[in-house]
C-alpha positions in Angstrom: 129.1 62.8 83.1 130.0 59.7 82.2 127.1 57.7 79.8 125.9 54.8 82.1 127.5 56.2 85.6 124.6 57.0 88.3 125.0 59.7 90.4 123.6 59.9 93.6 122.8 63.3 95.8 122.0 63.1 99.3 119.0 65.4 99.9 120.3 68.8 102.3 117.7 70.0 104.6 116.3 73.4 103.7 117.0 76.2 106.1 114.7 79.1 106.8 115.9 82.8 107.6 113.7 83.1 110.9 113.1 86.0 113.4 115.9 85.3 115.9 115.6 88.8 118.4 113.9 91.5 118.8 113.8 94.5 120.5 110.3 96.5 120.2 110.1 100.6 119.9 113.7 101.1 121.6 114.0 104.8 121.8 117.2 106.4 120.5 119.3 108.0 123.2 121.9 109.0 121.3 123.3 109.6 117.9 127.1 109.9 116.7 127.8 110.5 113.2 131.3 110.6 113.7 131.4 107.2 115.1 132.6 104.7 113.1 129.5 102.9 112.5 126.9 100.4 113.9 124.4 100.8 116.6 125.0 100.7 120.7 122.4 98.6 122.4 122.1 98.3 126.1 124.0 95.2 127.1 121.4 93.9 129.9 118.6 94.5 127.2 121.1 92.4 124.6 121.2 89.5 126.9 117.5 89.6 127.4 116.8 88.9 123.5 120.1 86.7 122.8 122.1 89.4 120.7 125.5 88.8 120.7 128.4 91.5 120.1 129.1 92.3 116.6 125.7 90.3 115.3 124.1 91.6 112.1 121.0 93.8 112.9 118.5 94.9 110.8 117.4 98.7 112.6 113.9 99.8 111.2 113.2 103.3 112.6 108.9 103.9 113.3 109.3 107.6 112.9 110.9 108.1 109.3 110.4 104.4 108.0 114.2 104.2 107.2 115.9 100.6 107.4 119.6 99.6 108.1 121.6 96.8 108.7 124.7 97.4 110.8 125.8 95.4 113.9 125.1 95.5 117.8 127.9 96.9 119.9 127.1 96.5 123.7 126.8 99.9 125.9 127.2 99.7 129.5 124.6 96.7 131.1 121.7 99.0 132.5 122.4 102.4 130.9 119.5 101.8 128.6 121.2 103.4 126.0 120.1 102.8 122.5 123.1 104.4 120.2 123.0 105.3 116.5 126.5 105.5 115.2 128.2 106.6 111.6 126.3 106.9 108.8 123.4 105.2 110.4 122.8 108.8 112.3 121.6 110.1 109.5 118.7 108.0 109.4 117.5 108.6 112.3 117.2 111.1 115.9 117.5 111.4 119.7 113.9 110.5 120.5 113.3 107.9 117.4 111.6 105.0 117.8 113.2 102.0 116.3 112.2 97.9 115.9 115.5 96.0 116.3 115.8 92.6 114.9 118.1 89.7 114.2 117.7 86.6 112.3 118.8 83.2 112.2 118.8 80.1 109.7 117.3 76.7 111.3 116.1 73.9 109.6 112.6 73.4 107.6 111.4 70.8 110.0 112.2 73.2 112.9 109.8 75.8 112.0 107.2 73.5 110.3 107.2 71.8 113.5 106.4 75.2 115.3 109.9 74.8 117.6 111.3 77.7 116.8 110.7 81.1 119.5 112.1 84.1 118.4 112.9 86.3 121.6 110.8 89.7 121.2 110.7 91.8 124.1 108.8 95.2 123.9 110.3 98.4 125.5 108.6 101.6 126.7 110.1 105.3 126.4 113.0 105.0 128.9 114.0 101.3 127.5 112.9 99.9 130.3 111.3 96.2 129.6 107.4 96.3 129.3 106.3 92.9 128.1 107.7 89.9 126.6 105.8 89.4 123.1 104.4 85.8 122.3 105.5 84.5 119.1 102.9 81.6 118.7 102.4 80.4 115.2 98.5 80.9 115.1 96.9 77.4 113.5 95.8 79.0 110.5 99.4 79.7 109.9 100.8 76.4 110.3 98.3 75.0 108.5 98.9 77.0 105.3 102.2 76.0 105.8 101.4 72.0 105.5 99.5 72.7 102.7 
């Protein structure tokens, strides 16, 4: 740098990895290890929570307490299937119960400003839909946030 030259840097708004989806205690319907890879998700059930084809997912199975990140591939809209392909069969079983989630980066402001509303819908044993889960910031939250 150049003695006497002032430099100027334009502040860049932090971003926060946030909850983006999330499907609750989907049950594995099926499991292919010879699949190339990645893990089948009802499309109906992707619109509901705003996963798109391909998206990063982070798979974190209830029975075994295995985690793996792979990406969504739709399966027919309705068919409630919830697929684990390739390697990520072997972390899991027909019957399973898994937590799928996806994330997203949005701005500091957004989330200290309590804007942001992850999409978290719970499923029962058949993947049918059982209840939309609030995703509230509680005040004692956002306050230890501020501080």
């Amino acid at each position: 740098m150049a003695v006497g030259k002032v430099v100027c840097f334009r502040p860049v708004a932090m971003q926060i990895e946030v909850l983006k989806s999330k499907l609750h205690q989907a049950c594995v319907t099926h499991a292919d290890v010879n699949y190339e890879g990645s893990f089948g998700i009802d499309l109906e059930l992707m619109k509901a929570v705003g996963l798109y084809p391909y998206e990063k997912v982070l798979v974190a199975n209830v029975n075994n307490g295995s985690r793996l990140e792979t990406y969504a591939i739709p399966e027919p809209a309705g068919s409630r299937r919830m697929v684990l392909n390739g390697a990520a069969a072997r972390l899991g079983a027909v019957g399973d119960r898994v937590i799928l989630m996806a994330f997203c980066h949005v701005p500091e402001s957004v989330v200290r400003e309590g804007k942001h509303r992850p999409r978290i819908l719970r499923l029962n044993e058949f993947n049918e839909p059982v209840e939309w889960l609030s995703a509230e910031p509680s005040f004692e939250a956002t306050a230890m946030i501020d501080d």
